[in-house]
Every structure is written in structure tokens, then in C-alpha cells.
N, C-alpha and C positions, 0 to 999 in steps of 0.2 A: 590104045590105052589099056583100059581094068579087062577090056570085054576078050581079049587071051585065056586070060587064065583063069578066068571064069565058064562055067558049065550052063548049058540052055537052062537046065532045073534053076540052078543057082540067080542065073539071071530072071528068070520067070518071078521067084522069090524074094529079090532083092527089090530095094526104093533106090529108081536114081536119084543123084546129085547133079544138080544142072549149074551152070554157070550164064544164064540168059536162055539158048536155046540149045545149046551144045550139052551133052554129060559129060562130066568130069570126073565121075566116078560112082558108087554105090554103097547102099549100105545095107549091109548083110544083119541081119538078126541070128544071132549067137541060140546053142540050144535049139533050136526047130520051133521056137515059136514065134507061130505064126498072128497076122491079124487079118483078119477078113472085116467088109464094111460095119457087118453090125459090131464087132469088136470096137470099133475107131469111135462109132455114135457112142456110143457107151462110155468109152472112155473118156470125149467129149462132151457129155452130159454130169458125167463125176466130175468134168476139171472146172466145169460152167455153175458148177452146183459150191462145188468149193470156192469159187472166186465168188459166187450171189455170199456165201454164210463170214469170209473175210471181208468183202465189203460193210455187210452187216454189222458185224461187230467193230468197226474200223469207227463206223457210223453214229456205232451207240458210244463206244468210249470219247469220238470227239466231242459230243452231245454233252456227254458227264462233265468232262474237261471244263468245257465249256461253261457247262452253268454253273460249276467249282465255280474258276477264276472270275464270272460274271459278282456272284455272290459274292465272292471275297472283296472286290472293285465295290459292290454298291453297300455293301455293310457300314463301313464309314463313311458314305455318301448320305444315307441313311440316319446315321449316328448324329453328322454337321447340322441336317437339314432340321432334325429335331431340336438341338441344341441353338439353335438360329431363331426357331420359332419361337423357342421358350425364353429366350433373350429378347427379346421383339417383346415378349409378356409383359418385360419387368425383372424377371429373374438374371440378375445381370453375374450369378454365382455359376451360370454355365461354364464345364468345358468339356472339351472333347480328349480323347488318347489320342493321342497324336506320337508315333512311333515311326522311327525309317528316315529314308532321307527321300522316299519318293513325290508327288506332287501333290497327294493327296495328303500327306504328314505335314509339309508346308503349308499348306494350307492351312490344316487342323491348329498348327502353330501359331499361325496366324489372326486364326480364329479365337485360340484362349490368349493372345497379347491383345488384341480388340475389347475381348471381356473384360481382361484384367485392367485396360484402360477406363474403360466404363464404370466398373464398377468402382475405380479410385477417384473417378471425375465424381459421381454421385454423392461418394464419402466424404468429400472438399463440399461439394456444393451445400449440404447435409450442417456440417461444421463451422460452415461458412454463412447457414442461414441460424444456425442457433445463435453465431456470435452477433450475428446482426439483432438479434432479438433480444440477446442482453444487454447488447447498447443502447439497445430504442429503451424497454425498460425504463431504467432509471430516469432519464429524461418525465418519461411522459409521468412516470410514480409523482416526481417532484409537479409536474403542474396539475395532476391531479391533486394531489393533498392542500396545495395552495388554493386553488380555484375550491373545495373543498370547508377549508378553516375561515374563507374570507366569505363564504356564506352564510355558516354560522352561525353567526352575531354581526351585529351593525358593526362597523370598523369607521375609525377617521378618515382622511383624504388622507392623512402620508402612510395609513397602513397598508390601503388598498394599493394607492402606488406603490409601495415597498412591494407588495404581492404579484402587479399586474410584471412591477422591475423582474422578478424575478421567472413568471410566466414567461414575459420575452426571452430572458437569457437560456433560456431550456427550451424553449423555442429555435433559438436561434443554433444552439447546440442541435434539436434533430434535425437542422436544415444542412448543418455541418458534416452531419452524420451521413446524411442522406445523399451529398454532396460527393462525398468521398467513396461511394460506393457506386456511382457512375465515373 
């Protein structure tokens, strides 16, 4: 093979290349420069030093990354979670930013069609109990002012019955009322 045309120097100098346990051939360093063992530690010691300071930083940027993207994830998590509570309160005017199409926007989405239900069901309920109140009203105005006039002053039998007549029928009207609302 290479060992022809190579020189004993040459060969003393050179690193072989093995293929298992056979050489295959050598590698010459160009220029005369040499290394001797402490050269190799040394250079091994720079290349172990550099791999500790790349790991390092490999380490801290994942770290930063990391608590970015963690943060950005729990901000609106954050945001729902308050916005849930304070709905839970009462404050049924909650909503959240709900932006994107990811799961956690869906969600947000979600969250202000719940409120905005809520809070239309409350605005009926709200509407729906003032109108109940103004129907009771009158009824009950009318048998109060009756019940009322026929104490008064002494009244005959057909006034009081005129009165008690008229009791019943407003009576009977909030039974109507009332009827109609189950």
C-alpha cells in the first residue's frame, strides 16, 4: 500500500487510518505541524469547554422559549378563568378576546355566546317579571280600593254584594293571571 512511498520519518509522523485492524492508509499533517499529547488534551479540553458553553446556551434559549410560549398559552387561560369567576358573581357583561382559530379562541368564543346567553335570559326574565307585576297591579288596586270604600261607611246588603261581586271577579282575574304564568 501507502507504506512505498512513504519515508520512516514520514511514517513515525503520520496517524494511521485503519479499516478494523488492517491500515488503509495515513494522514499526513501538511506544514510540520506537529501534535504531541499535551497538544491533543488541550485541544480536547477547548472542544469540551466549547460544547459545555453551546450546550448552555442551547439550554437557556430553550428555557426562554419556553416560558414565552408557556406565557402566551396561559394568558388567556388566565383572562377565561377570571372572566368565569366574575360571571359566576353576577356580572353576566363578561367577555373575553377571543382571536384565531385555535382551541383556546374557541373556546373564548364560546365563553362570550354563554354570557351573551345569560345575560339575554336575565333581560326576559327581568321584563317578564315587571310585566307580571303590572298585571298583578291592577287587580289587586281594584280590590283594594273596594275592600277599602265598603268600610268606610255602613253600606246596604246589595252594595256590599255589589263590592264583595266585584272582589271575586279581580279575584278571579289574578287566579287567571297567575294560572297562565305556569
Amino acid at each position: 500500500g501507502y507504506a512505498g512511498s512513504l519515508n520512516a520519518e514520514e511514517i513515525d509522523n503520520a496517524i494511521p487510518l485503519r479499516n478494523g485492524q488492517e491500515v488503509v492508509g495515513f494522514l499526513l499533517t501538511e506544514g510540520g505541524m506537529r501534535f504531541n499529547q499535551s497538544d491533543q488534551t488541550a485541544l480536547l479540553n477547548r472542544l469540551s469547554r466549547a460544547g459545555l458553553i453551546a450546550a448552555l446556551v442551547a439550554v437557556g434559549i430553550s428555557t426562554a422559549l419556553a416560558l414565552f410560549l408557556s406565557y402566551r398559552l396561559l394568558v388567556p387561560v388566565h383572562a377565561l378563568t377570571q372572566a368565569a369567576g366574575r360571571l359566576a358573581q353576577g356580572d353576566l357583561t363578561q367577555r373575553v378576546h377571543a382571536k384565531g382559530n385555535d382551541e383556546l379562541a374557541q373556546l373564548g368564543q364560546a365563553f362570550n355566546h354563554m354570557a351573551a346567553s345569560l345575560q339575554q335570559s336575565e333581560e326576559n326574565r327581568r321584563a317578564m317579571t315587571a310585566d307580571i307585576a303590572h298585571e298583578l297591579r291592577t287587580p289587586l288596586a281594584v280590590i283594594r280600593s273596594r275592600a277599602e270604600v265598603s268600610r268606610q261607611r255602613p253600606r246596604s246588603d246589595s252594595e256590599y254584594r255589589e263590592a264583595l261581586t266585584s272582589i271575586e271577579r279581580e279575584t278571579e282575574r289574578l287566579s287567571g293571571i297567575v294560572e297562565s304564568l305556569l
